[in-house]
C-alpha positions in Angstrom: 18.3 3.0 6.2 14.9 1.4 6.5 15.1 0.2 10.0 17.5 3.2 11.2 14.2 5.4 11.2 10.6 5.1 10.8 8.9 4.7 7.7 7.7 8.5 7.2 10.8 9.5 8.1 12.5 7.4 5.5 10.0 8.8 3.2 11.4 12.1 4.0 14.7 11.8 3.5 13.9 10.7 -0.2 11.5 13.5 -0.8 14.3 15.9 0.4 16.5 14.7 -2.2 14.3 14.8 -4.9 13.6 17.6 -4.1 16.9 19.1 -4.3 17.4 17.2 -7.7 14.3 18.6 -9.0 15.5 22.3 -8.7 19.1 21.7 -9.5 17.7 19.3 -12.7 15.9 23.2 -13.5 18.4 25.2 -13.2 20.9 23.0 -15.5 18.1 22.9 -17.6 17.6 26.7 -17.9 21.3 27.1 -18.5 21.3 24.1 -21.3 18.3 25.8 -22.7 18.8 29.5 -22.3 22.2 30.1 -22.0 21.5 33.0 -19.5 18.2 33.0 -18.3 17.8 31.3 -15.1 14.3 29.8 -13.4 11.4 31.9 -11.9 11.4 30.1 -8.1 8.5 32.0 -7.7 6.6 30.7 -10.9 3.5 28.8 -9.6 3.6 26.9 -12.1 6.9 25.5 -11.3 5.3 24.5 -7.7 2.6 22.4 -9.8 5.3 20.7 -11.6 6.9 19.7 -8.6 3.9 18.9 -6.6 3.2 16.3 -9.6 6.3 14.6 -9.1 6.1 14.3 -5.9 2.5 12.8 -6.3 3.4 10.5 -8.8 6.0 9.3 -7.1 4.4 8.8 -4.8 1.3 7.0 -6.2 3.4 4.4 -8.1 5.4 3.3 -4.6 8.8 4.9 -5.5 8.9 5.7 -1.6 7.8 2.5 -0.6 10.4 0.9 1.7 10.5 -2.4 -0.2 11.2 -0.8 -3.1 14.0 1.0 -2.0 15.6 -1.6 -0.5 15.6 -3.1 -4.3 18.2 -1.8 -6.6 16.0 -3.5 -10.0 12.3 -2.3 -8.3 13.8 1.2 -7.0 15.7 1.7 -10.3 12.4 0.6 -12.6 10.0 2.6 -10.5 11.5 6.2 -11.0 12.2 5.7 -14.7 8.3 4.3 -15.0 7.7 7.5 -12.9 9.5 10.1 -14.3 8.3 9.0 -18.0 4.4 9.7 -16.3 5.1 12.4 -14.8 6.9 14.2 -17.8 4.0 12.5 -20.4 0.9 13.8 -18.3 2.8 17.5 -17.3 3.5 17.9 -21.0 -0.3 16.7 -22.0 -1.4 19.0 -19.6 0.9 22.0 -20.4 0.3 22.1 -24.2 -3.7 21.3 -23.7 -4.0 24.1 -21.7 -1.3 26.4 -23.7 0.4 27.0 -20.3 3.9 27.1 -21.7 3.2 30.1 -23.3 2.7 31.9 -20.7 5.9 30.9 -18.6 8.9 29.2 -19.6 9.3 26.7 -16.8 6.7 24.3 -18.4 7.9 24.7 -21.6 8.5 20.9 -23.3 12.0 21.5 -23.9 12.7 22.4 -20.1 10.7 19.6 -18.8 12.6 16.8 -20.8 16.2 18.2 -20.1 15.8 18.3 -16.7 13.8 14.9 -16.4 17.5 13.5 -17.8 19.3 15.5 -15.4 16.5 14.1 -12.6 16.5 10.7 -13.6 20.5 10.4 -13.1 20.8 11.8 -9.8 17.5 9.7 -8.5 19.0 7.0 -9.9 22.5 7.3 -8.8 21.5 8.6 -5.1 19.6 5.6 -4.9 21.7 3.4 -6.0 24.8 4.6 -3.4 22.1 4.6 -0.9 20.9 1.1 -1.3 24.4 -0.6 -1.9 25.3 1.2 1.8 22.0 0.2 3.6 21.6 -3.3 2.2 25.2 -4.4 3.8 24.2 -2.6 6.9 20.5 -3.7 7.3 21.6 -7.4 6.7 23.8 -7.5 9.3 21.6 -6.2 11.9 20.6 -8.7 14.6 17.2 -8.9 16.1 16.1 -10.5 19.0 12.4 -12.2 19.1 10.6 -12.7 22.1 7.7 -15.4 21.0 6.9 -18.0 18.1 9.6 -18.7 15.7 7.3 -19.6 12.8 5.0 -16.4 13.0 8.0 -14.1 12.5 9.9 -16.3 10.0 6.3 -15.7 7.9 6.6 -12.1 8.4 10.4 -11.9 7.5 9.3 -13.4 3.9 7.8 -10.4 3.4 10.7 -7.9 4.2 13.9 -7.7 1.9 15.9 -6.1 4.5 15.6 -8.9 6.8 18.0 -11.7 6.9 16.8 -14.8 8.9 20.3 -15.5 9.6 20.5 -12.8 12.1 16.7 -13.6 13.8 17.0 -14.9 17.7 14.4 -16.3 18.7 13.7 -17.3 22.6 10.1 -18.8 22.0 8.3 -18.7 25.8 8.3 -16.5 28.5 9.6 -19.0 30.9 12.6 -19.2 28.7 12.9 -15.3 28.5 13.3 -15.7 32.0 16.0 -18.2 32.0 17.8 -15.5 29.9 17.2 -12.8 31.8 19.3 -11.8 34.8 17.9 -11.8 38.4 17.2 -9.1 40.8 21.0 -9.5 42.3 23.3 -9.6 39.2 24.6 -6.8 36.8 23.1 -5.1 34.1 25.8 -7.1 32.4 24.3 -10.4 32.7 21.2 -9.8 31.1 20.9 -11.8 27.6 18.8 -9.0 26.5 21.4 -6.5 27.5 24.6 -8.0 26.4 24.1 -8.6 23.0 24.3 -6.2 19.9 21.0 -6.1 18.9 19.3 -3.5 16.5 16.1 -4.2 18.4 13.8 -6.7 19.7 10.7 -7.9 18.7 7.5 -9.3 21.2 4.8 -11.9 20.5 1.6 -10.1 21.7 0.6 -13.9 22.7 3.6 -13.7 25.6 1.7 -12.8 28.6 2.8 -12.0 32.5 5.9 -11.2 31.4 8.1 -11.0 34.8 9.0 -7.8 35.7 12.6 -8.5 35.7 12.4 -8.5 31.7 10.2 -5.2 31.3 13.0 -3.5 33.3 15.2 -5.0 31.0 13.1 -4.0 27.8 12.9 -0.8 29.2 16.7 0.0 29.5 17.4 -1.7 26.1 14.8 1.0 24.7 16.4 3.9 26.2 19.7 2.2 25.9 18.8 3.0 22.0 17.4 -0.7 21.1 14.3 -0.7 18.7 11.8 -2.4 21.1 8.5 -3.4 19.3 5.1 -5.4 19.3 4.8 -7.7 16.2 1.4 -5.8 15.4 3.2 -2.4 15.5 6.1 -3.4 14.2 4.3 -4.9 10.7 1.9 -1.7 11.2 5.0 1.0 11.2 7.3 -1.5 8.5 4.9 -2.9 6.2 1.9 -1.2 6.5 -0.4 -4.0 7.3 -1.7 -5.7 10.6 -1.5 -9.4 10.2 -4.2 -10.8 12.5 -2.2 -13.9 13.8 0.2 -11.3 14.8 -2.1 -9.4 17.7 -4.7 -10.0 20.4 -8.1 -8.5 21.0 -6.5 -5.8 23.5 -4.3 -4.7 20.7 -7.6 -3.3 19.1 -8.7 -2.2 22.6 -5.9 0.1 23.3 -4.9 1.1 19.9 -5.4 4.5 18.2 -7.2 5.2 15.4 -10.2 3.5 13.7 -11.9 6.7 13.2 -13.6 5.5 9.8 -15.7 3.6 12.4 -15.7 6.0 15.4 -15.5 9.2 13.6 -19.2 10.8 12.1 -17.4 13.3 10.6 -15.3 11.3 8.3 -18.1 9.2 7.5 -20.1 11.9 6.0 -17.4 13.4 4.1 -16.3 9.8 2.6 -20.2 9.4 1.5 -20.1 13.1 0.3 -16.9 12.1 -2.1 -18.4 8.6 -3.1 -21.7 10.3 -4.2 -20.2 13.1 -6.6 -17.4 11.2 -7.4 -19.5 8.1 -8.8 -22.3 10.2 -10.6 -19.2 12.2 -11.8 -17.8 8.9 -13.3 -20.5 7.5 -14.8 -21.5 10.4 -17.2 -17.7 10.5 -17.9 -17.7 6.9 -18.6 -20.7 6.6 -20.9 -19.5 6.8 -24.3 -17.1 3.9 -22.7 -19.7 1.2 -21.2 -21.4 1.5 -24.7 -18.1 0.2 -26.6 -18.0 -2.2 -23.6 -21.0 -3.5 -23.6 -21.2 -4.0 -27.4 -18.2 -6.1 -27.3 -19.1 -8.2 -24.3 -22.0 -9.0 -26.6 -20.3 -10.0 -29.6 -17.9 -11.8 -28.0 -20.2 -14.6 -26.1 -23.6 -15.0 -25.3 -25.5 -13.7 -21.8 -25.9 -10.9 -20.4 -24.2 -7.7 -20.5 -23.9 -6.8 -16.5 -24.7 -9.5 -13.8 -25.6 -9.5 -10.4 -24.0 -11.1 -7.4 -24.7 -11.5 -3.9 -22.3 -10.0 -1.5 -21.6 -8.3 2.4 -21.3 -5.1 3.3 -21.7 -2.5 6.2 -22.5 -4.6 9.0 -22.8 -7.6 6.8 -25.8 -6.7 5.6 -26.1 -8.4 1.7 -26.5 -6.4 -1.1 -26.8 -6.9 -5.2 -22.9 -6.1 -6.9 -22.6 -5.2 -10.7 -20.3 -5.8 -12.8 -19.4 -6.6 -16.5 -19.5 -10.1 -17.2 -16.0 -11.4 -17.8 -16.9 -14.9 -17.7 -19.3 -17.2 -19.7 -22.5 -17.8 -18.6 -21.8 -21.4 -17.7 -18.5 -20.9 -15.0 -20.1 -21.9 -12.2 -22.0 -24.8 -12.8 -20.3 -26.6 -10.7 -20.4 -23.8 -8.0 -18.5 -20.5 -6.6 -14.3 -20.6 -7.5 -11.9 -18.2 -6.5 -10.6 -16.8 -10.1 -7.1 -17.0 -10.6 -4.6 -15.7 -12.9 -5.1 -17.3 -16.6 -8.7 -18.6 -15.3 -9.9 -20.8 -18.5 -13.4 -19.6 -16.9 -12.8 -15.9 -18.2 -13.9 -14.7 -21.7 -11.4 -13.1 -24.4 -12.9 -9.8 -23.7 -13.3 -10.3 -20.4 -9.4 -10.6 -19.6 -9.1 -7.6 -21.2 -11.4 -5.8 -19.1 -10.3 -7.4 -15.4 -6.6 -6.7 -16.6 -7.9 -2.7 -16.8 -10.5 -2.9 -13.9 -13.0 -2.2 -17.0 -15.8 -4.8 -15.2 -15.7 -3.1 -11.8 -17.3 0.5 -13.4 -20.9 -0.7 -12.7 -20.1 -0.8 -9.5 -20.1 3.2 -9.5 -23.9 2.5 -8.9 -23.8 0.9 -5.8 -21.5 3.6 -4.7 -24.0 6.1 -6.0 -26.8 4.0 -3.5 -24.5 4.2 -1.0 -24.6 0.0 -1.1 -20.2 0.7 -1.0 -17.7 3.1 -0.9 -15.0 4.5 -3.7 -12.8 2.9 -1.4 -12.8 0.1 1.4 -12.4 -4.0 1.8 -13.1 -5.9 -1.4 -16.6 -7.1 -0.7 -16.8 -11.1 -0.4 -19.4 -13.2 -1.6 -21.2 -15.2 1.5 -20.0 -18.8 0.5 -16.3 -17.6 0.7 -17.6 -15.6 3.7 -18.4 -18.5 5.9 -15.4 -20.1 5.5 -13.1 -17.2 6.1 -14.9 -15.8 9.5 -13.6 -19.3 10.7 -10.7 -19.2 9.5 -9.2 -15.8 10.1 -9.3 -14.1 13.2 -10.4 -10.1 13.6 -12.1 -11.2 9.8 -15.2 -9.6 10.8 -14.0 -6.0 11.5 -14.1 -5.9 7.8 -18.0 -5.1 8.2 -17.4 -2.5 10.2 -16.9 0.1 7.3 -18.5 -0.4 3.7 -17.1 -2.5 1.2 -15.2 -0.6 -1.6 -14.4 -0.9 -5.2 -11.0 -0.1 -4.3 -8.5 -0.1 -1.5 -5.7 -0.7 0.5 -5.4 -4.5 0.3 -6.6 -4.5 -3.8 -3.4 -1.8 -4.7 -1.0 -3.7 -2.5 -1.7 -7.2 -2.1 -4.1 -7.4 -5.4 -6.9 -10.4 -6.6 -6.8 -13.7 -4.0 -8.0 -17.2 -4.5 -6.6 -19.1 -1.2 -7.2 -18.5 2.6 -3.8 -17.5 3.1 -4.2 -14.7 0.6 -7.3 -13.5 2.1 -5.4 -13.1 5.6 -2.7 -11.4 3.4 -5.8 -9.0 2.5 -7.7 -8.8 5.5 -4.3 -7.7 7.1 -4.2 -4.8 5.1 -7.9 -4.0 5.4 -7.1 -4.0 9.1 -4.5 -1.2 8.2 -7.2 0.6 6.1 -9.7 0.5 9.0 -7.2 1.9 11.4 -5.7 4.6 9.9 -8.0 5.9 7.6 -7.1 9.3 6.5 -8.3 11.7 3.3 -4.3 11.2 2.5 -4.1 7.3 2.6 -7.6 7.7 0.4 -5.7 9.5 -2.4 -2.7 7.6 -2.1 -5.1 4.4 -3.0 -6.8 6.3 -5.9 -3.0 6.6 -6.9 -1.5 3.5 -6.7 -5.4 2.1 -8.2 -4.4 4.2 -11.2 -1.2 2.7 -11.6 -2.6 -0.5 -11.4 -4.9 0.3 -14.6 -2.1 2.3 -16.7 -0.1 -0.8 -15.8 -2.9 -3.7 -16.5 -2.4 -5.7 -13.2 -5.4 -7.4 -13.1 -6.1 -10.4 -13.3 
């Protein structure tokens, strides 16, 4: 199912049935409950309740194509999502003595028909995965350019088997493969074969005309023609810079987080009330925090660091110190998971994102945004602008506290990780919207409710 349409249309089709469960999960509910009552469809409150599922679904990745392609991941993320959703409706119901006032919110109602909405979005699922796994797996694609760049990219897809990746590797062999101006339609490798589509290397240039004609009629023969930037763009939701060229960026839509004045102002807007928001919120909090950061090891409270933001400009970071004082002696580490370097109360806070709330005053400065690329300190910096193309178009927007690379990819401590990241970031930049900005804010709370830092 995941490669029979595109990604937001896939979304769609498990949106519409949820949303069918989620009324038909009411109405049984009503009946179990009421006996002859039936549900308000015009209750507003009903409409919030469904508009939280739907959020929170969507927030902890339950409409994520790898995870539906999973039968374990699929299955654990709608039970994890369903228990939220029915834990913070009911918080928020009973704080605010809604279910007096209508029925459709009461507790009772929202538990029975989160049972009878947790077996059909379970069982749906399930059918739908056991079909689309034995069909996706068999599909054959066709790849027009370097063998090891895809095979790196199919690692990251569960619907792909490598089994069924072609690979023709230059363009003088696509040639060879292709048929000449003379012979049939017939004869043309990329033509007679079964394939569910076709994917081209960006790096294959002057392609001969004989094989656009032939890309062409496989892609309104009903073939799935793609660039490898667009495809990992549409699939995965990342741009992997090994994966495009420079004119990719030229021609592309898009990037108007960088282009756009408007968006720009409304982002700084958000960050501004959002972070002196936060940090009256938060104040009884970084008291506690900072007391126990105290007793636990000597230093300071909140350090400083040196990193690059807009334009690579450098700028002071603060954060909670979740490391002794003596780490980096020996100079500047990646931290990694079970780092010896990090204090017992530190790995408490980095697990919850605790140590990043000082960071709400930089936002407040306008130093970094809520959310953006996770800012790098310069010595990593240095060695990663030579290392990983298109690296720099990170400094093109301000570095956040959160973002598209932190919720999906999470912390890094190798080169290869921070091309993971900065092919994400590259994602971020390009299709910035106010929607992908709460879908981070989201999936950032999951992250925190779930403790998945390092």
């Amino acid at each position: 199912m995941a490669f029979q349409a595109s990604p937001y249309r896939t979304v769609l089709y498990f949106v519409a049935l949820d949303a069918i469960g989620l009324l038909v999960s009411f109405y049984l509910a009503f009946i179990v409950r009421f006996d002859n009552q039936y549900p308000d469809w015009t209750s507003p409150l009903f409409w919030m309740v469904l508009l939280t599922y739907f959020l929170v679904f969507y927030g902890l990745d339950v409409y994520r194509i790898k995870v539906t392609d999973s039968r374990f991941y699929s299955a654990n993320h709608v039970f994890k999502s369903i228990v939220s959703t029915v834990w913070l409706l009911t918080g928020f119901v009973y704080f605010c003595g809604l279910w007096k006032a209508d029925p459709m919110v009461g507790r009772g109602i929202l538990v029975i028909s989160s049972i009878f909405f947790s077996c059909w979005s379970l069982g749906y699922r399930y059918l739908i995965n056991l079909t689309s796994r034995r069909v996706s797996k068999k599909r054959k694609w066709l790849v027009l350019g370097d063998k090891a760049k895809l095979l790196r990219f199919a690692s990251d897809n569960q619907a792909f088997d490598k089994r069924n990746l072609f690979y023709i590797n230059t363009c003088k062999e696509v040639a060879n493969h292709s048929r000449n101006s003379n012979s049939s339609p017939q004869s043309s490798y990329l033509l007679s074969k079964p394939w569910s589509g076709i994917l081209i290397d960006d790096a294959i240039v002057d392609m001969p005309q004989v094989i656009i004609d032939d890309l062409i009629e496989a892609r309104f023969g009903g073939i799935e023609v793609y660039r490898f930037g667009d495809f990992c763009e549409r699939y995965l939701q990342k741009v992997p810079p090994e994966m495009v060229r420079s004119s990719w960026f030229a021609y592309s839509e898009g990037f108007s987080l960088v282009s756009g004045k408007f968006y720009r102002h409304v982002k700084r807007t958000f960050d501004v009330l959002f972070s002196f928001l936060l940090l009256l919120l938060t104040f009884p909090l970084l008291l506690l925090v900072s007391l126990a950061i105290k007793l636990d090891s000597s230093g300071p409270v909140i350090y400083s660091q040196i990193r690059k933001g807009l334009h690579g400009q450098p700028y002071k970071i603060y954060k909670f110190r979740s490391m002794y004082t003596d780490s980096e002696e020996q100079g500047a580490k990646w931290a990694v998971v079970g780092d010896k370097r990090i204090t017992r109360v530190g790995r408490i806070l980095r697990k919850l994102r605790i140590d990043e709330i000082p960071q709400l005053w930089n936002i407040f400065t306008g130093d970094m945004s809520l959310i953006g690329p996770r800012p790098e300190r310069p010595q990593f910096d240095e060695l990663l602008l030579k290392e990983i193309p298109y690296y720099h178009f990170r400094y093109l927007v301000k570095p956040g506290v959160t973002g598209w690379s932190q919720v999906k990819f999470g912390y890094g401590n190798t080169v290869d990780d921070s091309a993971n990241k900065v092919a994400y970031d590259l994602f971020y930049i390009k299709n910035h919207s106010f929607f992908l900005d709460l879908l981070i804010i989201l999936k950032t709370i999951r992250v925190v409710l779930f403790a998945q830092g390092v």
